[in-house]
C-alpha positions in Angstrom: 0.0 0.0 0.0 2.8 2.2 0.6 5.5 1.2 -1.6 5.7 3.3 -5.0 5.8 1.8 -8.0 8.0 2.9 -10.5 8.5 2.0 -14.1 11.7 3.1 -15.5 12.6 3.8 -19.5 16.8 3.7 -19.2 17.4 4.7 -22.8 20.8 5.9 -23.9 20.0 9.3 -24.7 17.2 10.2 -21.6 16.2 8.1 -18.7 12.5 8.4 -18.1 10.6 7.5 -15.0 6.8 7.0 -13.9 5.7 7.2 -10.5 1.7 5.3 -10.0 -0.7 7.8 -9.5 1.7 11.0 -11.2 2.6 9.4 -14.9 6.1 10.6 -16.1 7.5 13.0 -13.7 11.3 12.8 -14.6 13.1 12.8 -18.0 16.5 14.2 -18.4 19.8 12.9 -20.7 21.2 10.0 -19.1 24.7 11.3 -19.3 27.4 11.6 -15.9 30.3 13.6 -15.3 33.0 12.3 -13.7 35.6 13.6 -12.0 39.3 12.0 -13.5 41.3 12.7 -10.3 39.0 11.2 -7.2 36.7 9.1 -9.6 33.7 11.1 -7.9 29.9 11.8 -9.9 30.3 15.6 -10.2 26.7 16.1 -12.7 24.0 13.7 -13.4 21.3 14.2 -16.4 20.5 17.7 -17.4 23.7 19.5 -15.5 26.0 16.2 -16.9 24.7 16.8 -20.7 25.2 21.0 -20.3 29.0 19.8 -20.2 29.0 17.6 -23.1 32.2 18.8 -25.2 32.9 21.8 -22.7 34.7 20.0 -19.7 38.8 20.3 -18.9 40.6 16.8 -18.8 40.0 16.6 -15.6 36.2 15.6 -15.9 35.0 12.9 -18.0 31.5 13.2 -19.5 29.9 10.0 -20.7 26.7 8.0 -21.6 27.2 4.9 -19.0 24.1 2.9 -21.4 24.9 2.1 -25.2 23.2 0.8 -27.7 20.5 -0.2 -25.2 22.6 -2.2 -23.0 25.2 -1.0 -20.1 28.4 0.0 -20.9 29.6 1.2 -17.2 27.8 -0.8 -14.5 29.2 1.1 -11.7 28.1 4.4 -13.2 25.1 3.2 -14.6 23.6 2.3 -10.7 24.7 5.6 -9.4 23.2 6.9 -12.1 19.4 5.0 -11.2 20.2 5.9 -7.4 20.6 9.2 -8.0 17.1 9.4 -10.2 15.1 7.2 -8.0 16.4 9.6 -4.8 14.9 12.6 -7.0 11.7 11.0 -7.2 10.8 9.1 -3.6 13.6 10.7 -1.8 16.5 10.3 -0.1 15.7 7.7 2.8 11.8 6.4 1.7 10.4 4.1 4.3 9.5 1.8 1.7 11.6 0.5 -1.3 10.3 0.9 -4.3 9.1 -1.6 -6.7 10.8 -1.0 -10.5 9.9 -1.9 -13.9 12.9 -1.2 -15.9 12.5 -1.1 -19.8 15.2 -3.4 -22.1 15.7 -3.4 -25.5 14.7 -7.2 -26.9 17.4 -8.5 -28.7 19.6 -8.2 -25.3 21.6 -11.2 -24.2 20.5 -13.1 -20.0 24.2 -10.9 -19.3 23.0 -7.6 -20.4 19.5 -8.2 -18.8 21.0 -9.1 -15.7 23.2 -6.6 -15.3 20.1 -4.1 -15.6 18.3 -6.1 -12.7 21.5 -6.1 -10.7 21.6 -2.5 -11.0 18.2 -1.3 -9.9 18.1 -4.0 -6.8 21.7 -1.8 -6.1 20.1 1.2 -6.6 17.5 0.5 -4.1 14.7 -1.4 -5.4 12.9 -3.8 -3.3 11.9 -5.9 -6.2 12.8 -5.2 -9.9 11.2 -6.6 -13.3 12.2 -6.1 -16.6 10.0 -5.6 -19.8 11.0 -5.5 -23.8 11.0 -2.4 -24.6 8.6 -2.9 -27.5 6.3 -4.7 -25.4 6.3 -1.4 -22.8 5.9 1.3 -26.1 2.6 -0.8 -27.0 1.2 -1.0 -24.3 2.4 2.9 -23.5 0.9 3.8 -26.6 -2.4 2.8 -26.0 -2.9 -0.4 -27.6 -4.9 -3.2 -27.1 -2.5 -5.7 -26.3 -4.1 -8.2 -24.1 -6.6 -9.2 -26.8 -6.0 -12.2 -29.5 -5.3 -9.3 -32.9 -1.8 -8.3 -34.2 -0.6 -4.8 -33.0 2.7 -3.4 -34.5 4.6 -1.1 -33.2 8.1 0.5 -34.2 10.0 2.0 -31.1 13.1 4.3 -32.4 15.3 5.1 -29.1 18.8 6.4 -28.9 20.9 3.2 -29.0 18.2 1.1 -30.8 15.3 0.4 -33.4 12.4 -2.7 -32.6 9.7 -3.4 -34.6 7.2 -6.0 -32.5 4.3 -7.1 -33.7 2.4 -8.2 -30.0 -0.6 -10.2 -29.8 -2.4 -11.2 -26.1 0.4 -9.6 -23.8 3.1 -10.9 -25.4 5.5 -10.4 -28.6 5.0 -12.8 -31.3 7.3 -11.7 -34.0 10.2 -8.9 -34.0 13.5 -7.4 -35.6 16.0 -4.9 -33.8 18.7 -2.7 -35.2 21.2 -1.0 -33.6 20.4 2.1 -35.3 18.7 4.7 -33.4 19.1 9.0 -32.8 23.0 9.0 -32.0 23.6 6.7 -35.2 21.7 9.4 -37.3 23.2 12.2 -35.4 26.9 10.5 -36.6 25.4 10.2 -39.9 25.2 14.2 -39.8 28.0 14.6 -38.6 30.2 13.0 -41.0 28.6 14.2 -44.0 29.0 17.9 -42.9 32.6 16.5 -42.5 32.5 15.5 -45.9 30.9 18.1 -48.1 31.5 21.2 -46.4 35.4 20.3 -44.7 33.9 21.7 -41.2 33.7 19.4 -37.9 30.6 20.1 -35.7 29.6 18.1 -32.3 27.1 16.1 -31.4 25.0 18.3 -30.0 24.6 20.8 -33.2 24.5 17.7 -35.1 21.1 16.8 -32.4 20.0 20.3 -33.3 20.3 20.1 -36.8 18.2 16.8 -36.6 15.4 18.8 -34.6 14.8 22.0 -36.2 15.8 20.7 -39.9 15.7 16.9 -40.2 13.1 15.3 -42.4 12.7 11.7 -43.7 11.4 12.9 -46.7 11.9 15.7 -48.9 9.5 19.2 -47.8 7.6 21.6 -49.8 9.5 24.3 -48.0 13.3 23.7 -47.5 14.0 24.7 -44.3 17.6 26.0 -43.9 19.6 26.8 -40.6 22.9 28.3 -39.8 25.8 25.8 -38.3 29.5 27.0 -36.2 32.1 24.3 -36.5 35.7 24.1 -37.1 37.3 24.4 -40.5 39.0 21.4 -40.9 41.3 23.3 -43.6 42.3 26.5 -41.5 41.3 24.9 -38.0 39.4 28.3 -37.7 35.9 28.8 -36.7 33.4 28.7 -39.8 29.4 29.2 -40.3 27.5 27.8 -42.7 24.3 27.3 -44.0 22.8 23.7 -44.1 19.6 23.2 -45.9 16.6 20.0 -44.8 17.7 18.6 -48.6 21.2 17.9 -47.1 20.0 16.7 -43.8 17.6 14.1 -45.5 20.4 12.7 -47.3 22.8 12.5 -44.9 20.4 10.6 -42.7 19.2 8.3 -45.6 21.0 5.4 -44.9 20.1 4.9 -41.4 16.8 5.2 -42.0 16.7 3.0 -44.1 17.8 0.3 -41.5 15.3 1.2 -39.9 12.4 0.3 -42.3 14.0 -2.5 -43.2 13.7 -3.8 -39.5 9.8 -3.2 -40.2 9.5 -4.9 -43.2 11.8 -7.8 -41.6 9.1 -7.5 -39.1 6.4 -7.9 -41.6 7.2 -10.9 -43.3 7.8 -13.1 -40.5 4.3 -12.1 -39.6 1.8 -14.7 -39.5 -1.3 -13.9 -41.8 -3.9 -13.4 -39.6 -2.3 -11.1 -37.3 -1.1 -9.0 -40.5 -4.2 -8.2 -41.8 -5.0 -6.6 -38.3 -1.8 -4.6 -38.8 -3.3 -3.4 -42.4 -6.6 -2.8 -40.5 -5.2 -0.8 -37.9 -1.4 0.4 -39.1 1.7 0.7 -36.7 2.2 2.5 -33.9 5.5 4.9 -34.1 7.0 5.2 -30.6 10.8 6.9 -28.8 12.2 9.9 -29.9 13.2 9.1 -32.9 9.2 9.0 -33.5 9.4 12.9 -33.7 11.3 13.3 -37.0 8.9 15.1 -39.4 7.6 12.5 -41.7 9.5 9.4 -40.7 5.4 7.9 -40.2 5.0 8.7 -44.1 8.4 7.0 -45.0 7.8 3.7 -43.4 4.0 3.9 -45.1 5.3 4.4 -48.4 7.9 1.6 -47.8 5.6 -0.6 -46.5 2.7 -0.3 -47.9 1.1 -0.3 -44.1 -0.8 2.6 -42.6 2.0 4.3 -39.8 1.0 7.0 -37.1 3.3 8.3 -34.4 2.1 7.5 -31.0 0.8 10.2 -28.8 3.8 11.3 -26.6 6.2 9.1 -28.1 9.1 9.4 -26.0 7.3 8.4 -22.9 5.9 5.7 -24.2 7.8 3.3 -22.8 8.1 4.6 -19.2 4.3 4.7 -19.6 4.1 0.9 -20.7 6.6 0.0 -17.8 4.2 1.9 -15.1 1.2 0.3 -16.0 2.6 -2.9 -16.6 4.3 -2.8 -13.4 0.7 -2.0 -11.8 -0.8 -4.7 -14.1 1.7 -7.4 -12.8 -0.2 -10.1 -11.5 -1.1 -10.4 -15.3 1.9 -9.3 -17.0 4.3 -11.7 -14.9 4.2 -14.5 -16.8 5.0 -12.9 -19.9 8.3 -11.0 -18.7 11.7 -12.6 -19.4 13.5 -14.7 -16.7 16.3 -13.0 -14.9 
């Protein structure tokens, strides 16, 4: 009665949480700075990702989750400590229960580490849920019932397509393409064309303001400060939505071929369902203008993005968590 319940989205570009009762009431980067000398957290989430590129030596700024998976246990924990303080406090009465999101194609290694790490963070009991299984049931779909309901999550690290049926997912394809691959895809073709090195983060904006799957109307042009790789001077120039459509082409790509991977291994029944009712377009990625009209064009199946797609998932995890007497026997052994 008095524990919360907490359903956790550890992506590795934001860490979302759900508290019962309040929805989503934390998102921020999941980036730490460390200090090099002493090995101490100086920065978690927002303050960490405001240092991204701009720190001395002497602090280290990094993404401790990576494609999906945990890349730095130790700083990955203090990380989820530090979050799940921020929400229920610093000494709760009560340990929480957590549902922690994980990308499907994960090995029993990776998912244990991400148990490990939320009991170590302070969890009295942990559970873990496919991420694609969370963003449908996050977005609103009917997943308990005996129909076919696609979904296509696009995170940071990673892309799933699921198709899910009664609780559980019957068919699915991952990539390890996701918004830092495309960002890198940005990144090197302003690189290439233009002789000018930008970071990630005007690379991120780029993708925001500018980025398109598909060609607009309207090109959309904004100015971008970088490095002359040449003169190793400052330069500005002007990058147009064309540009930023191309550069990203390729990863895109990987990602509707996930979906149509998805598609075929579909069984016939449950596909005509998806037809019926199209697929659900869930993360962050989710927010690039027209990525819903690219995957319907390339596979011939209705596509809408999700409403609030990047908190899909912590959603899901929340309500599954609150489900659990239903959803237990559908989550993957630890």
């Amino acid at each position: 009665m008095f524990e919360k319940q907490i359903g956790i989205d550890l992506g590795t570009v934001n860490i979302l949480v759900y508290v019962r009762g309040k929805g989503v009431v934390l998102q921020e980067p999941s980036v730490v700075a460390i200090s090099v000398r002493d090995n101490r957290i100086v920065a978690v989430g927002n303050d960490a990702s405001d240092m991204l590129g701009r720190v001395p030596e002497s602090i280290e700024v990094s993404r401790p989750v990576r494609d999906g998976v945990i890349a730095d246990y130790v700083v990955t924990e203090a990380m989820l400590r530090y979050f799940i303080r921020k929400v229920i406090g610093r000494n709760p009465l009560f340990r929480p229960q957590i549902m922690m999101s994980t990308p499907k194609g994960v090995t029993s290694v990776e998912r244990r580490a991400v148990y490990d790490a939320a009991i170590q963070a302070g969890a009295k009991e942990a559970f873990l849920i496919p991420e694609p299984l969370a963003a449908a049931y996050g977005a609103g779909l009917p997943i308990h019932t005996p129909t076919g309901n696609m979904v296509v999550d696009i995170g940071g690290g990673t892309s799933e397509a699921a198709v899910i049926s009664m609780n559980d997912i019957v068919v699915w394809s991952s990539v390890r393409v996701g918004g830092n691959r495309i960002d890198r895809a940005i990144i090197a073709y302003i690189r290439r064309k233009y002789n000018l090195v930008i970071g990630e983060q005007t690379a991120e904006e780029l993708k925001i303001n500018i980025g398109t799957a598909l060609p607009l109307e309207e090109e959309l042009t904004m100015e971008v400060r970088g490095i002359d790789q040449v003169e190793g001077l400052p330069k500005t120039i002007t990058v147009t939505s064309e540009e930023v459509t191309e550069a990203i082409s390729d990863s895109l790509g990987a990602i509707v071929t996930a979906a149509k991977q998805t598609l075929e291994k579909t069984p016939p029944e449950l596909a005509s369902d998806i037809i019926d009712r199209g697929m659900a377009l869930t993360g962050g990625g989710a927010q690039l203008r027209n990525i819903d009209q690219l995957l319907t064009r390339e596979t011939g199946v209705p596509c809408y993005v999700a409403e609030n797609p990047i908190a899909c998932v912590a959603n899901g995890a929340g309500w599954a968590l609150e489900n659990i007497e239903v959803m237990r026997r559908f989550l993957p052994p630890i």
